[in-house]
Biopython code that builds the backbone (N, CA, C, O; Angstrom):
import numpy as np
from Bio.PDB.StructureBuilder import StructureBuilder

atoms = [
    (1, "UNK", "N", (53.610, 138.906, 143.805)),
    (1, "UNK", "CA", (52.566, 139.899, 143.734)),
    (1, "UNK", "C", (51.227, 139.264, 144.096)),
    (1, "UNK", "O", (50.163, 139.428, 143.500)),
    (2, "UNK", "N", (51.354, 138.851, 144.685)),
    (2, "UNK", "CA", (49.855, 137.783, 145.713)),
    (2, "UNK", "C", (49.027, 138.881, 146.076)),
    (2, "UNK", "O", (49.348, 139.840, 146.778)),
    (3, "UNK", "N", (47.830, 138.632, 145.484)),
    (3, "UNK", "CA", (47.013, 140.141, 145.775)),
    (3, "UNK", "C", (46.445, 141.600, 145.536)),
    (3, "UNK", "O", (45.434, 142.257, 145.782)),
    (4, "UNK", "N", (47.914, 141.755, 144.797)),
    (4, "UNK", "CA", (47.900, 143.104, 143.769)),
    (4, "UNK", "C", (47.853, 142.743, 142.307)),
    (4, "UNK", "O", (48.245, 141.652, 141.893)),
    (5, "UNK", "N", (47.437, 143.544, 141.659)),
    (5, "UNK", "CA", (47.657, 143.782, 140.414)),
    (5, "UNK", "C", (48.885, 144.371, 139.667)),
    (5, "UNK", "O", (49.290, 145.532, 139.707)),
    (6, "UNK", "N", (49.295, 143.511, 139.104)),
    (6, "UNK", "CA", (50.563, 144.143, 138.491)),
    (6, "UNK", "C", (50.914, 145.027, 137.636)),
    (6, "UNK", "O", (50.057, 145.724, 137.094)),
    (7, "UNK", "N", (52.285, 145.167, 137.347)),
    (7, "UNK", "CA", (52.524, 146.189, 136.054)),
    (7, "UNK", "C", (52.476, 146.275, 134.742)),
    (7, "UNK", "O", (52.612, 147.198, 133.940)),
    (8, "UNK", "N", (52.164, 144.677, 134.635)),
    (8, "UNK", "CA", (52.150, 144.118, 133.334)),
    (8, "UNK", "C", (50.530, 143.750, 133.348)),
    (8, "UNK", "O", (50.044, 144.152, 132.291)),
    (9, "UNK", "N", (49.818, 143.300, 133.952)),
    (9, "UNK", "CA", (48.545, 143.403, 133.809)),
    (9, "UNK", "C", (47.574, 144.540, 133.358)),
    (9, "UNK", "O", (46.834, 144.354, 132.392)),
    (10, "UNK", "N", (47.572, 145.705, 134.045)),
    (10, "UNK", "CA", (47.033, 146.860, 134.064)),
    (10, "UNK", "C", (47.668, 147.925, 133.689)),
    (10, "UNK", "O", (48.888, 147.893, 133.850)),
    (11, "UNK", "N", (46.983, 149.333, 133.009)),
    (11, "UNK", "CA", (47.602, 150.208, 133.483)),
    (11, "UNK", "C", (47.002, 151.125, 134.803)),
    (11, "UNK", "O", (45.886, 151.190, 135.318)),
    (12, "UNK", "N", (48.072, 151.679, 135.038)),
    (12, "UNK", "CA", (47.654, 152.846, 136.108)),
    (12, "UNK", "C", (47.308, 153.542, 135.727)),
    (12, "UNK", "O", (46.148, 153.841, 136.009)),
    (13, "UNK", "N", (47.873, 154.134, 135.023)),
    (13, "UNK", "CA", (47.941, 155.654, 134.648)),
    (13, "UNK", "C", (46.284, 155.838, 133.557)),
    (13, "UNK", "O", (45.912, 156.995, 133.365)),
    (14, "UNK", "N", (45.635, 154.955, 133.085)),
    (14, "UNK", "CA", (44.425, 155.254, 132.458)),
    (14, "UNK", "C", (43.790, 156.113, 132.896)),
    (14, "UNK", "O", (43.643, 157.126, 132.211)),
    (15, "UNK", "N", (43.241, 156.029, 134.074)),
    (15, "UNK", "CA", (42.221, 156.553, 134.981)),
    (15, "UNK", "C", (42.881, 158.486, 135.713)),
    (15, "UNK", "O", (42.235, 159.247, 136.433)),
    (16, "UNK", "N", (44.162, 158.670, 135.202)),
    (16, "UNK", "CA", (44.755, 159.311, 135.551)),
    (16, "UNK", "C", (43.880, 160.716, 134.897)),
    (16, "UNK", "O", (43.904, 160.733, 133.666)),
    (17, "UNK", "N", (43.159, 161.821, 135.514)),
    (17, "UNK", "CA", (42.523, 162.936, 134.871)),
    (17, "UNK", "C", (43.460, 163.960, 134.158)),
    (17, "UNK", "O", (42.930, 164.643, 133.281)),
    (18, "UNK", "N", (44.816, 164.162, 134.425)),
    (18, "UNK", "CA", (45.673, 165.059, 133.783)),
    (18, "UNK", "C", (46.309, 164.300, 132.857)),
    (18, "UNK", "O", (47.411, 164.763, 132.564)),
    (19, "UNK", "N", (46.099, 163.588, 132.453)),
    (19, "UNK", "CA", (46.825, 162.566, 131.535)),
    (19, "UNK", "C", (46.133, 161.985, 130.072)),
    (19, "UNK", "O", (45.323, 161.059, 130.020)),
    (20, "UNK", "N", (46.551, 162.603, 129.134)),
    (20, "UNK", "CA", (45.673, 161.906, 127.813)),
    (20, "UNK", "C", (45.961, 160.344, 127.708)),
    (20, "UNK", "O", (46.710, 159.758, 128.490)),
    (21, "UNK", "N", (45.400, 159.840, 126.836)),
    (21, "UNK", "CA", (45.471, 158.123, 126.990)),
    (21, "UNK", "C", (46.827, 157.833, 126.330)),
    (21, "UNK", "O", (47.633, 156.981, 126.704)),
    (22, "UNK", "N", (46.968, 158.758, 125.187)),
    (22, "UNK", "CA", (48.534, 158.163, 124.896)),
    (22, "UNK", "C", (49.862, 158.380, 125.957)),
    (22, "UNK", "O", (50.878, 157.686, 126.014)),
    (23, "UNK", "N", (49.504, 159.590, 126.783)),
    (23, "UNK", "CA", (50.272, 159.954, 127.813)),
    (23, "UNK", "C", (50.652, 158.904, 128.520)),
    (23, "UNK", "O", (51.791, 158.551, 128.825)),
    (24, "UNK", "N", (49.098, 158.180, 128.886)),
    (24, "UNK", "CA", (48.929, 157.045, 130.035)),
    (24, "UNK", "C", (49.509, 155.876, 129.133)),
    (24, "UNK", "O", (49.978, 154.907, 129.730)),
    (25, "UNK", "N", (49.516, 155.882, 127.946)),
    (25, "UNK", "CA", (49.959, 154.726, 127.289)),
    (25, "UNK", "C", (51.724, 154.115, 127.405)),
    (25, "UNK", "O", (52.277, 153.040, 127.637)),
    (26, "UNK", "N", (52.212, 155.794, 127.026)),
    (26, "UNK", "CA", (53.655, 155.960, 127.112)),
    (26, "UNK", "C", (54.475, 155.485, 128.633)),
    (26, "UNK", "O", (55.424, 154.738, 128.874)),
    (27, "UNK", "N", (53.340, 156.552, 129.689)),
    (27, "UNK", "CA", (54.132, 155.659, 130.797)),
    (27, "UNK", "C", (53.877, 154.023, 131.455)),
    (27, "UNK", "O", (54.437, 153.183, 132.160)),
    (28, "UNK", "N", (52.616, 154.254, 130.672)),
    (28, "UNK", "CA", (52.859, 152.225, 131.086)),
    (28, "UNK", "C", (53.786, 151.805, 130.646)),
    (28, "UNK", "O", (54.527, 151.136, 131.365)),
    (29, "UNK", "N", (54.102, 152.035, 129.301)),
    (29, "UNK", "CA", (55.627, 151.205, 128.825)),
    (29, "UNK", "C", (56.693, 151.339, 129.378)),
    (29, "UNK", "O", (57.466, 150.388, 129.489)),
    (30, "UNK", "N", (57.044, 152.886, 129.976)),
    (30, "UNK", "CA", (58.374, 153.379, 130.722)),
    (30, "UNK", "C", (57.867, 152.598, 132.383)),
    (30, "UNK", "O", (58.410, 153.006, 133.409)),
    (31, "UNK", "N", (57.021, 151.710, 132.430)),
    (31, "UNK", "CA", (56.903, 151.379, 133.936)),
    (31, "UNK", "C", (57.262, 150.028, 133.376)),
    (31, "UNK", "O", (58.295, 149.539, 133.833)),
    (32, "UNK", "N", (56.477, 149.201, 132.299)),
    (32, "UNK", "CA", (56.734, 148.196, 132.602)),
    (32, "UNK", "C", (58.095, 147.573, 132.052)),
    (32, "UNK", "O", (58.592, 146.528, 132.470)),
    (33, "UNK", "N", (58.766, 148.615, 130.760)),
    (33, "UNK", "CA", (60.424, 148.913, 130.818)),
    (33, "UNK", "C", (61.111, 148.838, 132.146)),
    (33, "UNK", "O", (61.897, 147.926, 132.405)),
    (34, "UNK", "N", (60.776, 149.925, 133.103)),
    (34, "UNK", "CA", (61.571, 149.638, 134.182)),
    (34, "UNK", "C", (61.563, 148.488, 135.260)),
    (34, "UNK", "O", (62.416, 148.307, 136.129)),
    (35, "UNK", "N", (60.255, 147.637, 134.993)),
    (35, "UNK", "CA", (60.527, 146.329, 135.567)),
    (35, "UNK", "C", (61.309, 145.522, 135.242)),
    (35, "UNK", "O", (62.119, 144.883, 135.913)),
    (36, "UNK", "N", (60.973, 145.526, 133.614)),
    (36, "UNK", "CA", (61.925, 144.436, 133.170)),
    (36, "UNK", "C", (63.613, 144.782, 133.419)),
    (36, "UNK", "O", (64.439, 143.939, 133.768)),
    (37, "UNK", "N", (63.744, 145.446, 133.297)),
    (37, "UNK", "CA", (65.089, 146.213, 134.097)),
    (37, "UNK", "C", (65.143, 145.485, 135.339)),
    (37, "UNK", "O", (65.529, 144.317, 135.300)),
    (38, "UNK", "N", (64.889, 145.883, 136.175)),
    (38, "UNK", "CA", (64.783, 145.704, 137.769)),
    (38, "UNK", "C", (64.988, 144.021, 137.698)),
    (38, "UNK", "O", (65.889, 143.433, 138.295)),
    (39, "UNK", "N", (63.944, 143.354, 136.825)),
    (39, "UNK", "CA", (64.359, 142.056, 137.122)),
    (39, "UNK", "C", (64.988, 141.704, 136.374)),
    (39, "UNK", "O", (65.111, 140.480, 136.328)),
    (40, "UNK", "N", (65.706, 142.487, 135.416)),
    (40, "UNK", "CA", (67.181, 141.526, 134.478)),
    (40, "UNK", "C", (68.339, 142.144, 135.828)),
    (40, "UNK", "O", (69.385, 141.532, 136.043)),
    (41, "UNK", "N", (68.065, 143.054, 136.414)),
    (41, "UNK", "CA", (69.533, 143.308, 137.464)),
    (41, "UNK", "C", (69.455, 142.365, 138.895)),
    (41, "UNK", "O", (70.363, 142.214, 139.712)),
    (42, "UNK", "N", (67.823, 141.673, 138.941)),
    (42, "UNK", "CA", (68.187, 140.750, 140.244)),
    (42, "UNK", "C", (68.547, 139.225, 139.547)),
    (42, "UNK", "O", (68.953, 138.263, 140.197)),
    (43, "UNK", "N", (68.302, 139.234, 138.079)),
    (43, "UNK", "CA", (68.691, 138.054, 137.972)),
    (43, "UNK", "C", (70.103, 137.964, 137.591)),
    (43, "UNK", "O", (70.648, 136.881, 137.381)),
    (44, "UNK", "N", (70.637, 138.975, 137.511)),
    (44, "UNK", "CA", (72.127, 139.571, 136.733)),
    (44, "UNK", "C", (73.019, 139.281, 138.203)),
    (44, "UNK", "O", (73.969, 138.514, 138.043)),
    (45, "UNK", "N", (72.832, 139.771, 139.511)),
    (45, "UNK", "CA", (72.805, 139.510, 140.551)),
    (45, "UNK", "C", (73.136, 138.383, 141.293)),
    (45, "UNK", "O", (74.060, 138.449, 142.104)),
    (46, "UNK", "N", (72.509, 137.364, 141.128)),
    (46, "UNK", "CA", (71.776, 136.111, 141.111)),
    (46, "UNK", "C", (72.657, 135.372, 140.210)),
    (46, "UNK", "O", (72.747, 134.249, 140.706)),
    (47, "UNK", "N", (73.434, 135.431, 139.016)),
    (47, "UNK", "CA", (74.089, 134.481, 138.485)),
    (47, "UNK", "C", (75.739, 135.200, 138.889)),
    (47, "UNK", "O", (76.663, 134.413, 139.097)),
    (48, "UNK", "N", (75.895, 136.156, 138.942)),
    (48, "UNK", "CA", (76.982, 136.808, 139.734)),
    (48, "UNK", "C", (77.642, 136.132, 140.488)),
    (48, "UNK", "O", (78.749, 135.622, 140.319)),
    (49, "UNK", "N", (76.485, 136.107, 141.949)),
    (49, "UNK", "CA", (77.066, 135.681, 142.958)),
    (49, "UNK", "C", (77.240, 134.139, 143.108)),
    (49, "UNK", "O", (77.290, 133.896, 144.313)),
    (50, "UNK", "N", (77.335, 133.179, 142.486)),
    (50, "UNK", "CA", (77.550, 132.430, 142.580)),
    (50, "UNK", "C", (78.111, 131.458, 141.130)),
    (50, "UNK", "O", (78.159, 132.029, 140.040)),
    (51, "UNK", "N", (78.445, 130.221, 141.231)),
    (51, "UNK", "CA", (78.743, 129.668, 139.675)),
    (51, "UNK", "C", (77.952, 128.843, 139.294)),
    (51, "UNK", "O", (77.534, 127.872, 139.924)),
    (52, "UNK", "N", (77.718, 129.138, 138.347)),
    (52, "UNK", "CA", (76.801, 127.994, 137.488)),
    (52, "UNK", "C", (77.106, 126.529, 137.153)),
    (52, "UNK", "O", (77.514, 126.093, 136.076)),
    (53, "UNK", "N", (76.759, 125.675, 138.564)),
    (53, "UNK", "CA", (77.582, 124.630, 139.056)),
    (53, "UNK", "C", (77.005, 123.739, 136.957)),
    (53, "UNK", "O", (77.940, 123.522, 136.186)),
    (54, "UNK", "N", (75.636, 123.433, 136.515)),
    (54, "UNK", "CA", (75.845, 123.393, 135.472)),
    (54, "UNK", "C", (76.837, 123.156, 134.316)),
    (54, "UNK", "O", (77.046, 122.087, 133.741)),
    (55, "UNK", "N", (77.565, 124.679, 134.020)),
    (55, "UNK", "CA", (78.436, 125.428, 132.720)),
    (55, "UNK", "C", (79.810, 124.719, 133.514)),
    (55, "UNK", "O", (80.610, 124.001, 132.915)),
    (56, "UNK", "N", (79.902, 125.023, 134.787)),
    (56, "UNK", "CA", (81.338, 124.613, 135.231)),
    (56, "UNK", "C", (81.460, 123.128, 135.000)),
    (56, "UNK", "O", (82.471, 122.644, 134.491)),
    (57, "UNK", "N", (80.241, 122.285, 135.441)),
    (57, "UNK", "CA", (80.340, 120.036, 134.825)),
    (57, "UNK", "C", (80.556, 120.506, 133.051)),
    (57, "UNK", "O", (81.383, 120.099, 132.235)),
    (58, "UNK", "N", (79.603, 121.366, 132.928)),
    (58, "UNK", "CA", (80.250, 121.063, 130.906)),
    (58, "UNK", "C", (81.533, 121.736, 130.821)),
    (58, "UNK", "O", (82.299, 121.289, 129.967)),
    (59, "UNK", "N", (81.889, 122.611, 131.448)),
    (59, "UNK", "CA", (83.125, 123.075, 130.690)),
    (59, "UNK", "C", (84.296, 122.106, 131.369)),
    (59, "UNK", "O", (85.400, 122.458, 130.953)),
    (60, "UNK", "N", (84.365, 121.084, 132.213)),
    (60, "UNK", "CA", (85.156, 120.296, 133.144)),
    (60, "UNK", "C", (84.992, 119.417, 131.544)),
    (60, "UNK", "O", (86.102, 119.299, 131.026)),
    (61, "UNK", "N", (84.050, 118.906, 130.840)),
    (61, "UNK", "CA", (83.809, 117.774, 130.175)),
    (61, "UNK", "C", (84.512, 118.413, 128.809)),
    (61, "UNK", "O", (84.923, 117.620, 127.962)),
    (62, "UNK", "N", (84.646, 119.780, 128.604)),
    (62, "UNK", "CA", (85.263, 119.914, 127.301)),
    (62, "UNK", "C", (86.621, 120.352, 127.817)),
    (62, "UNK", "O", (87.409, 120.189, 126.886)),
    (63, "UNK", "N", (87.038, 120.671, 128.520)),
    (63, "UNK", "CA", (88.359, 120.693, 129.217)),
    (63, "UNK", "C", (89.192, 119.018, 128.983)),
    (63, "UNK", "O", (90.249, 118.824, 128.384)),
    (64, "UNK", "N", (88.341, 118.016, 129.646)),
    (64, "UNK", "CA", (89.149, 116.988, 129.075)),
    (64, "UNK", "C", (89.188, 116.228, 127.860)),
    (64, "UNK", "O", (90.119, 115.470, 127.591)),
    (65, "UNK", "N", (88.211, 116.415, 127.136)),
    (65, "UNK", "CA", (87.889, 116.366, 125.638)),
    (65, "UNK", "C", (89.072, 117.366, 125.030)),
    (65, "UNK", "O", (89.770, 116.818, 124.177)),
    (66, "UNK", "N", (89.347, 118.501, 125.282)),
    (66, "UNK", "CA", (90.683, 119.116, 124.616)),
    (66, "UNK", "C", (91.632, 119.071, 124.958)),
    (66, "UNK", "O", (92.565, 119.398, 124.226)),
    (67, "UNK", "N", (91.862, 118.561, 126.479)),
    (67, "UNK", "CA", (93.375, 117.757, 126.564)),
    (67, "UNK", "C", (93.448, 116.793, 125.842)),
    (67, "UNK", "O", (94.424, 116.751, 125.093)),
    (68, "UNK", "N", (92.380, 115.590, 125.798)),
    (68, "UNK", "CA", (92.856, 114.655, 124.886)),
    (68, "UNK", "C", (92.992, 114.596, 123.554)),
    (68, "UNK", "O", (93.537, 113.639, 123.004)),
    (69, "UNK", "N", (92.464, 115.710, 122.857)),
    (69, "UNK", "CA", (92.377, 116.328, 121.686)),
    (69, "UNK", "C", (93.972, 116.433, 121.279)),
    (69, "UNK", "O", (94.533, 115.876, 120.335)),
    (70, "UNK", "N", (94.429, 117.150, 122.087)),
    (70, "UNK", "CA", (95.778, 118.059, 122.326)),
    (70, "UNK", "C", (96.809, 116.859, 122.628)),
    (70, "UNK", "O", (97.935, 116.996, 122.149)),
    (71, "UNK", "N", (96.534, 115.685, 123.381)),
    (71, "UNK", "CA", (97.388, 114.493, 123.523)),
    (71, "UNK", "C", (97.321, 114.121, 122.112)),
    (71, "UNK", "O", (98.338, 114.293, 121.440)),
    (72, "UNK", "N", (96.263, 113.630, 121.557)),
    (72, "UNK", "CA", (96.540, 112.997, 120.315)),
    (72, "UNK", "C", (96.960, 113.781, 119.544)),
    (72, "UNK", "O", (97.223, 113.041, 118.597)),
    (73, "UNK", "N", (97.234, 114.797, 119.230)),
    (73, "UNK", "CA", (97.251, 115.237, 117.965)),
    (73, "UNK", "C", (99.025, 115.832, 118.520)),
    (73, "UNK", "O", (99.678, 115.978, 117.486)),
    (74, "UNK", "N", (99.648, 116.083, 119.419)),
    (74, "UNK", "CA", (101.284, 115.289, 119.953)),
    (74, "UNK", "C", (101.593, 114.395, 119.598)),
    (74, "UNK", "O", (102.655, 114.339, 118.977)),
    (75, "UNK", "N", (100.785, 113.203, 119.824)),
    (75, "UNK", "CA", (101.573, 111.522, 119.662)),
    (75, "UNK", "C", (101.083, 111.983, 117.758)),
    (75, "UNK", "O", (102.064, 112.156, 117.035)),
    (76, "UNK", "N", (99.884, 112.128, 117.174)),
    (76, "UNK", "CA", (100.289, 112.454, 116.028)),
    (76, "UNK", "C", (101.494, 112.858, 115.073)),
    (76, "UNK", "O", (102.072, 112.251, 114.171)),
    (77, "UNK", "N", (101.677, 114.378, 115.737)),
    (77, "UNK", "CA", (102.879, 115.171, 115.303)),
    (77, "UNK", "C", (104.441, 114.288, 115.509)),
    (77, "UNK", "O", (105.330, 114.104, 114.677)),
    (78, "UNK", "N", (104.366, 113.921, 116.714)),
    (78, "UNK", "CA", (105.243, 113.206, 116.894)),
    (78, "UNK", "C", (105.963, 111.482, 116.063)),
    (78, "UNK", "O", (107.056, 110.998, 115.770)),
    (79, "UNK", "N", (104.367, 111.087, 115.990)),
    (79, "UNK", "CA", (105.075, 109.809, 114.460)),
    (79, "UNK", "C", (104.995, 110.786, 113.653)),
    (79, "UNK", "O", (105.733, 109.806, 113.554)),
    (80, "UNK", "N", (104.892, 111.723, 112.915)),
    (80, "UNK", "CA", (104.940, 111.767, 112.060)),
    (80, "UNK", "C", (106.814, 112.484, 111.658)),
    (80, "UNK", "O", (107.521, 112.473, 110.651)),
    (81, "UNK", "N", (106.891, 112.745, 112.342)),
    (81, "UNK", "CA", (108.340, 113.191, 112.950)),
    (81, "UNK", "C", (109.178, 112.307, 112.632)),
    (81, "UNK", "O", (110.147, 112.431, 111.882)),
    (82, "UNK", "N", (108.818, 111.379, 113.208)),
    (82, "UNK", "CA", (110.056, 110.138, 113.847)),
    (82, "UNK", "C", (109.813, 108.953, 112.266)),
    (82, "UNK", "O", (110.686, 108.086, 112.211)),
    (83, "UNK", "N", (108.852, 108.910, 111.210)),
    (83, "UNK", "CA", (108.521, 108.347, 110.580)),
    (83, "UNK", "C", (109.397, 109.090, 108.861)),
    (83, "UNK", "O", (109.524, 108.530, 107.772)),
    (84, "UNK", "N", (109.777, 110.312, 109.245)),
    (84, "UNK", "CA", (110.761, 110.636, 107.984)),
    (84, "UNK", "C", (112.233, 110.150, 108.409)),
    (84, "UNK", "O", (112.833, 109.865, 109.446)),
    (85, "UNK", "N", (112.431, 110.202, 107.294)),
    (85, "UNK", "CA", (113.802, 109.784, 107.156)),
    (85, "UNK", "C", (114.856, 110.509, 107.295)),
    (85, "UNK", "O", (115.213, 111.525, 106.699)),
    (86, "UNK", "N", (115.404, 109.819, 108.258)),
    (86, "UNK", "CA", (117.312, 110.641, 108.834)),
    (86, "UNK", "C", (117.748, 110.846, 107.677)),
    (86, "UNK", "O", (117.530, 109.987, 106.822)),
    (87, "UNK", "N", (118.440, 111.973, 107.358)),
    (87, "UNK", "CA", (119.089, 112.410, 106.473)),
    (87, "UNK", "C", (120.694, 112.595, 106.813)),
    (87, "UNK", "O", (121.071, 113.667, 107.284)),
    (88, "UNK", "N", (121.453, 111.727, 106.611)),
    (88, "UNK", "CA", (123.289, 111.729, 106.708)),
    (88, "UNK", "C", (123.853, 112.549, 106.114)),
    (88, "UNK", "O", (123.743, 112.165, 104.950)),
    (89, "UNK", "N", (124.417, 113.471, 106.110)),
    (89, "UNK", "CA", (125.464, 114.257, 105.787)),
    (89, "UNK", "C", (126.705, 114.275, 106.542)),
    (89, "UNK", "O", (126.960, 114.321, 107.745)),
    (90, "UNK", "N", (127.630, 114.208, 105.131)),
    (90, "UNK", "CA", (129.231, 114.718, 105.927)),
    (90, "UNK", "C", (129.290, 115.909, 106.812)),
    (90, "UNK", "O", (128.658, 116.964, 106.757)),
    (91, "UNK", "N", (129.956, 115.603, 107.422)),
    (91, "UNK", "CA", (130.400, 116.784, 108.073)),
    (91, "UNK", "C", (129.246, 117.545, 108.896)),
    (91, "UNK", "O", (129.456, 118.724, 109.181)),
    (92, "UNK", "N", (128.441, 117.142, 109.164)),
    (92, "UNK", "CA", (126.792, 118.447, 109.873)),
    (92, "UNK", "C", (125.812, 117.673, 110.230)),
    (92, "UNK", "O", (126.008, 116.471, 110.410)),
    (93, "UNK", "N", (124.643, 118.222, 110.382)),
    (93, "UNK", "CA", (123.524, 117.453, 110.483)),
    (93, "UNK", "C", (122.675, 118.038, 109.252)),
    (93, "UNK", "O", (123.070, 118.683, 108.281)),
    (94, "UNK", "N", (121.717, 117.720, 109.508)),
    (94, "UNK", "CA", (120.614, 117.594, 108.149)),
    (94, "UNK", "C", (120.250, 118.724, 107.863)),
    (94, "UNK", "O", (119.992, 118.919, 106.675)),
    (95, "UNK", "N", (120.051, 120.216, 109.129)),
    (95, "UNK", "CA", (119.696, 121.269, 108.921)),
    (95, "UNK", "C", (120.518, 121.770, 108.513)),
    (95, "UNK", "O", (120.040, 122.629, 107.770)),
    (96, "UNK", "N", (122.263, 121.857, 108.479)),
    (96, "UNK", "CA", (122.832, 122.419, 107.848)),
    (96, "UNK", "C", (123.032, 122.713, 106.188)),
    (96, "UNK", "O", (123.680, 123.635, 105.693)),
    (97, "UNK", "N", (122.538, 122.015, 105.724)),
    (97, "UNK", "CA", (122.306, 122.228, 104.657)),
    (97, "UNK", "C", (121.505, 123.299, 104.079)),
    (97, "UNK", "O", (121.862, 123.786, 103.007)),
    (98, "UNK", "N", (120.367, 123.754, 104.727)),
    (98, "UNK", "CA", (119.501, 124.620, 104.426)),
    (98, "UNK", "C", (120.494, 126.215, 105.097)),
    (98, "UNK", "O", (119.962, 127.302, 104.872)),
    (99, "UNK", "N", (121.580, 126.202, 105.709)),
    (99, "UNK", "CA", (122.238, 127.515, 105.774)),
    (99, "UNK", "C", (122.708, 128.279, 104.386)),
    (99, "UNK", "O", (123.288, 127.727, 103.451)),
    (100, "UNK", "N", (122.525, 128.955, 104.422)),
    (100, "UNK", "CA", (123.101, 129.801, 103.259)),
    (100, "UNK", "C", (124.337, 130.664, 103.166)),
    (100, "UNK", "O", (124.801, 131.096, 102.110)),
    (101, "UNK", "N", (124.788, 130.856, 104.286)),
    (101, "UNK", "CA", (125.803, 131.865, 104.511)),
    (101, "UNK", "C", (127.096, 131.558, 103.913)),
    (101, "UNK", "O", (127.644, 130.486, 103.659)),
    (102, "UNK", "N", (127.382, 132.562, 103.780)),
    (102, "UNK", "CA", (129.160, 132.283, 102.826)),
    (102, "UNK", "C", (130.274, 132.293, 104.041)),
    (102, "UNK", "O", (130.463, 132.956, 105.061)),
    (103, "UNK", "N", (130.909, 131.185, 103.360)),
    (103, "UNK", "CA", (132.053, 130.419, 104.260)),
    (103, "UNK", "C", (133.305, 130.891, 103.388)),
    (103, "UNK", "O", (133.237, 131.062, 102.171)),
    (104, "UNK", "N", (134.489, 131.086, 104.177)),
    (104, "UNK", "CA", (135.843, 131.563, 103.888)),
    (104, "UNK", "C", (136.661, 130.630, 104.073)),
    (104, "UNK", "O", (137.863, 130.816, 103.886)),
]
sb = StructureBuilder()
sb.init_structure("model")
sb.init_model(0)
sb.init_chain("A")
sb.init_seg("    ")
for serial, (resi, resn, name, xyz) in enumerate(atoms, 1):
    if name == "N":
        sb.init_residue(resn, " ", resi, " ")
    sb.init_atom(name, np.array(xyz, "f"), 0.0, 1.0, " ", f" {name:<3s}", serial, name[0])
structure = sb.get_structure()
């Protein structure tokens, strides 16, 4: 706006003769409402069309922060697995025991 006076600077509508001042008051706000509009949809626009090279390096950096999250806490699960004790039973394996069903 090199030159002019803006919407947020001034009002227009003051000087307006059919217009009481609150009149002129009301539509300054519905003008300078509709700027701010206008420029939340070119900046809405504007992050649209392209990626936020930014968000995409951090989310690359928590991407491998939760694979390795997700590795360790496998090799976790996993000793902790292999660190109980085999349980021998005749005849089955260890889960059989926990069946309940009636045998004939």
């Amino acid at each position: 706006m090199s030159g002019t006076i803006g919407i947020f600077d001034a009002n227009p509508y003051e000087s307006h003769a059919s217009l009481t001042v609150l009149e002129a008051n009301v539509l300054w706000e519905y003008a300078k409402l509709s700027q701010h509009v206008k420029d939340l949809t070119v900046t809405t626009r504007q992050l649209s069309e392209g990626p936020d090279e930014n968000l995409i390096a951090r989310l690359r950096v928590l991407e491998r922060k939760m694979g390795l999250v997700l590795t360790l806490f496998k090799a976790s699960v996993w000793g902790v697995i292999n660190e109980q004790p085999v349980q021998e039973i005749e005849g089955g394996y260890a889960y059989a025991t926990a069946d309940t069903t009636l045998r004939r």
